[in-house]
N, C-alpha and C positions, 0 to 999 in steps of 0.2 A: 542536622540532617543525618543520624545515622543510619548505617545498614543495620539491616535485621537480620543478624543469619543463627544458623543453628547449626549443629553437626549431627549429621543422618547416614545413615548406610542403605542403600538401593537392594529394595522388596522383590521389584515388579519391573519387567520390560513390555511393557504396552503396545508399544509401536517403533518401527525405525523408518527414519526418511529420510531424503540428501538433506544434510543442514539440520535435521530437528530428531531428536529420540522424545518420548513420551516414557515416565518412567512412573516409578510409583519409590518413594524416601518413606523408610516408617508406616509405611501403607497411605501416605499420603501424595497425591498426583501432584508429580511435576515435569518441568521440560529443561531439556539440555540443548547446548548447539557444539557441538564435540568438535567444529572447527576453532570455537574457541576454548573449550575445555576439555578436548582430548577423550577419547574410546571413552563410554562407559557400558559398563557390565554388571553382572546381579553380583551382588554383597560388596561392591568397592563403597570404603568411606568415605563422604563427601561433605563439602559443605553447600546450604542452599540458602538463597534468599526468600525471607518469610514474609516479608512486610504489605504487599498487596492482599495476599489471602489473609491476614491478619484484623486491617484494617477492612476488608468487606469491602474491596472499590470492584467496580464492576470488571477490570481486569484482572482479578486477585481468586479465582476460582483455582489457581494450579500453585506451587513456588516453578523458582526458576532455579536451575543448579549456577552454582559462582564457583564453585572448585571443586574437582577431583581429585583428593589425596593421596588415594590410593596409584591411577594411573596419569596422572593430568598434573604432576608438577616439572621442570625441569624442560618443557616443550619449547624448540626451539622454532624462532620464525619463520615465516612464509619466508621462503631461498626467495632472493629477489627486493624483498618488501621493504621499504624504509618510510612511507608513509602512515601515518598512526591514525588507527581511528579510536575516537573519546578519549582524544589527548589528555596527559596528565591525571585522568580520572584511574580510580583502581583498577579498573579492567580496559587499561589500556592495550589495544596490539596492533599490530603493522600489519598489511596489506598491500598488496598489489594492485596500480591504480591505474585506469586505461590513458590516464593523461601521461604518464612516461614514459609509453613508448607506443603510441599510436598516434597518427596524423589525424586531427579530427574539423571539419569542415566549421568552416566559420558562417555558411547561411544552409538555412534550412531549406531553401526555395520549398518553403508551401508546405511544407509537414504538417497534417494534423496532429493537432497535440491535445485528447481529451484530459480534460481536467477533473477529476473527481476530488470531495470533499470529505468521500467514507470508503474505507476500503470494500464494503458491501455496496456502493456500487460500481465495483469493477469487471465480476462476471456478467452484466447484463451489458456495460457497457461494449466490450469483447465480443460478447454477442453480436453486438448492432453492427461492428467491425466485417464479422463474418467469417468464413473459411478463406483460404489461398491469399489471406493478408500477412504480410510480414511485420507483426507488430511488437514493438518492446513494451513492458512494462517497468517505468521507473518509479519507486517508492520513495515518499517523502516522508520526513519528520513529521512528526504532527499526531502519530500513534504507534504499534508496536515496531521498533527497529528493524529486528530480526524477518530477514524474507523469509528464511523458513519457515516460522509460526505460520505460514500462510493456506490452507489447506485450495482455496480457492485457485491460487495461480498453479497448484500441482495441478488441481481439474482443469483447468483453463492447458496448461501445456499437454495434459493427454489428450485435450480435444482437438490440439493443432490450432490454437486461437490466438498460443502466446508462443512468440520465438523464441524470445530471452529476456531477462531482467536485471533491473542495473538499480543495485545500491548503492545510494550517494550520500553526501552527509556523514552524520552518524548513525545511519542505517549501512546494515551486514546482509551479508551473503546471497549476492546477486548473482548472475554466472561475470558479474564486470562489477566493479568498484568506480563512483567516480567521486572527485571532488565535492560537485557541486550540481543542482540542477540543468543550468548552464551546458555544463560539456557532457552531461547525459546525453542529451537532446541532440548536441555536435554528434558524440558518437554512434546514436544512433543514426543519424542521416548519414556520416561516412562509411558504415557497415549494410548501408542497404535496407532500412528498415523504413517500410513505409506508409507506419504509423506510429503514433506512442499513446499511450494510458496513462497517466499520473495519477496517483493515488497514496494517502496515508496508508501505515499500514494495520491491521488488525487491531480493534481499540480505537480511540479519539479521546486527544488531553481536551476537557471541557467542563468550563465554570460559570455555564451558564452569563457569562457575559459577551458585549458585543464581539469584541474581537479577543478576547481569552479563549481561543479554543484551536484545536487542531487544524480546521478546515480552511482557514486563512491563508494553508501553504498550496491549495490550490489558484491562488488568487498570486501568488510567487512564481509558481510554474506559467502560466497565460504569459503575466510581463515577461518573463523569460523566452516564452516562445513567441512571443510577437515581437520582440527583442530583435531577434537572431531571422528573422523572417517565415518564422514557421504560421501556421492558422491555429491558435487556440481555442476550442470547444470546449464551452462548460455542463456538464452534467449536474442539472438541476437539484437539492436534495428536495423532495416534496412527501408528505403525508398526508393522512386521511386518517389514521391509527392512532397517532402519539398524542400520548396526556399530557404533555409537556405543549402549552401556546405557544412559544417560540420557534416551535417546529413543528404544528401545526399548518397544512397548506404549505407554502413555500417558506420551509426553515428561514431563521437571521443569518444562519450560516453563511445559504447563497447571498443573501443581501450583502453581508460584509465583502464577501469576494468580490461580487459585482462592484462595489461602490472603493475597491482597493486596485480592480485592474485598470493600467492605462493607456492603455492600447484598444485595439480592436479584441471584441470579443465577441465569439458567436455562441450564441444563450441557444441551447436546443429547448424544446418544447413539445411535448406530444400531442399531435393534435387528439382532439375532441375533449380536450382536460381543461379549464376556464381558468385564465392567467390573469395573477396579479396588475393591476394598471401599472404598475414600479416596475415591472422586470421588462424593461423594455433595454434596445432591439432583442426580438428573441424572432427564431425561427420556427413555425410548426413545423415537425417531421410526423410523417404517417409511420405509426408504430405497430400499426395489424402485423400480427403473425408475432409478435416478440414471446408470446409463448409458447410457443414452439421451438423457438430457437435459444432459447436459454432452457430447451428440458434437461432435466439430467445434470443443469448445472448445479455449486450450491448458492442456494439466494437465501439467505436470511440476515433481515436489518431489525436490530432489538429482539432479538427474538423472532421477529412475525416474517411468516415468509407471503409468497406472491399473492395469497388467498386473500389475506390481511391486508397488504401493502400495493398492491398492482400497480397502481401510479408512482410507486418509491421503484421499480423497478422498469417499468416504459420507458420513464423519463430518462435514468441511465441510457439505455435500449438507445433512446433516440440521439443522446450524444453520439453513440458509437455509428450511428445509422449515418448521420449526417454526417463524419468525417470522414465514412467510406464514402460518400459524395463529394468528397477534395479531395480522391485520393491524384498524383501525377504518373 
């Protein structure tokens, strides 16, 4: 399994954001996270990893930078940090993690906890949430690491939709680090949050087989929050659009989740949309008006956005709808 890297010196500054720069290596697009490889600027020599845009996988549109040579060697850790995330791997590094020194509640009493299986549906979900909700976003393994890559939860935080964000696992740069999904969920109910979104992040690992796929860690998150006492909401994946049969109508994705959580699960459903005889208990939520309330946000799954997709975006909609219906 080697790395693919190459040595490039930076063209183009693209974009800057907390957590993410957009650059341009040799005229070719890529992304840094400078909290792990330190300030970049135009002409520092770098190294980048090429292997996704190489092989053509559907993440592989950009490289990613691995080193700054120029200003990104010698960087010393997070003051504080002694917990490592992506131990032992080459890019391993330490972090500050909310479990050292925060007290975090051991029951959720009633937390909605929606569950997503794509990170494209998370702004519809958010939506359904609404304004003056105090809602965390925690990200799961299952697709891209990095919260920064995330263009969605920047929108989501300027709209006032999203409070804060907590990477756990081997996912980075949340405004909170945790262990574990688990004490995400604690943290958030100890800080006052009174709701959470779980969702992979940007991308989905998937090989077309039953449970070989990203979406499964939403089906980790429910036990987890039905665990701890919290309410978990599943956000349906559904199409009308996709070539793919498997994810035609109501994806295997959801199926796998559903037939992996063990606990109580509340299946949202939009009404006037004709559900599977298998996905049962589900809930209808009346979904009118969810275009309106996701304007302005960005919604694109595969490509297709709400025009294409409407029911790939309701049904998010109505997770979120009906968690603000258990809010405490």
């Amino acid at each position: 399994m080697p790395l693919s890297l190459r040595r490039g010196r930076v063209t183009a500054i693209q974009e800057r954001h907390e957590g993410l720069v957009r650059l341009d290596v040799d005229g070719v697009a890529c992304v840094a996270y400078p909290e792990l490889t330190g300030p970049v600027a135009l002409d520092d020599e770098v190294l980048v990893n090429v292997q996704a845009r190489d092989l053509e996988l559907g993440s592989g549109g950009f490289d990613v930078l691995y080193a700054n040579l120029t200003q990104g060697l010698g960087l010393p850790a997070k003051a504080g940090a002694h917990v490592i995330k992506l131990p032992y791997a080459p890019g391993q590094f330490a972090a500050l993690h909310a479990e050292e020194g925060e007290e975090l509640s051991t029951d959720l009493a009633g937390l909605p906890v929606v569950c997503c299986s794509l990170h494209s549906q998370l702004a519809a979900a958010c939506a359904g949430l609404g304004e003056g909700v105090r809602v965390a976003y925690v990200q799961l393994e299952g697709g891209a690491l990095p919260v920064g890559l995330s263009d969605t939860v920047r929108a989501l935080r300027e709209r006032g939709l999203l409070a804060s964000t907590v990477s756990q696992g081997a996912c980075f740069g949340g405004d909170v680090e945790c262990v574990n999904v688990a004490s995400s969920l604690a943290w958030a109910t100890a800080t006052g949050h009174e709701a959470v979104v779980c969702a992979v992040g940007p991308g989905i690992v998937g090989t077309g087989s039953r449970l070989g796929h990203g979406g499964v860690a939403a089906a980790a998150a429910a036990n987890f929050a039905g665990a701890l006492g919290g309410s978990p909401v599943l956000a349906v994946r559904v199409s009308s659009a996709d070539e793919r049969e498997r994810h035609r109508g109501v994806s295997h994705h959801t199926k796998a989740v559903v037939e992996l959580c063990l606990g109580d699960l509340r299946i949202a459903w939009p009404k006037g949309l004709e559900a599977p005889d298998w996905l049962e208990p589900r809930e209808e939520v009346d979904v009118e008006g969810w275009e309106e309330a996701c304007a302005g946000l960005p919604l694109s799954h595969m490509g297709r956005g709400p025009d294409e997709e409407p029911w790939f975006f309701a049904a998010a909609f109505a997770a979120g709808r009906l968690a603000r219906g258990l809010l405490r």
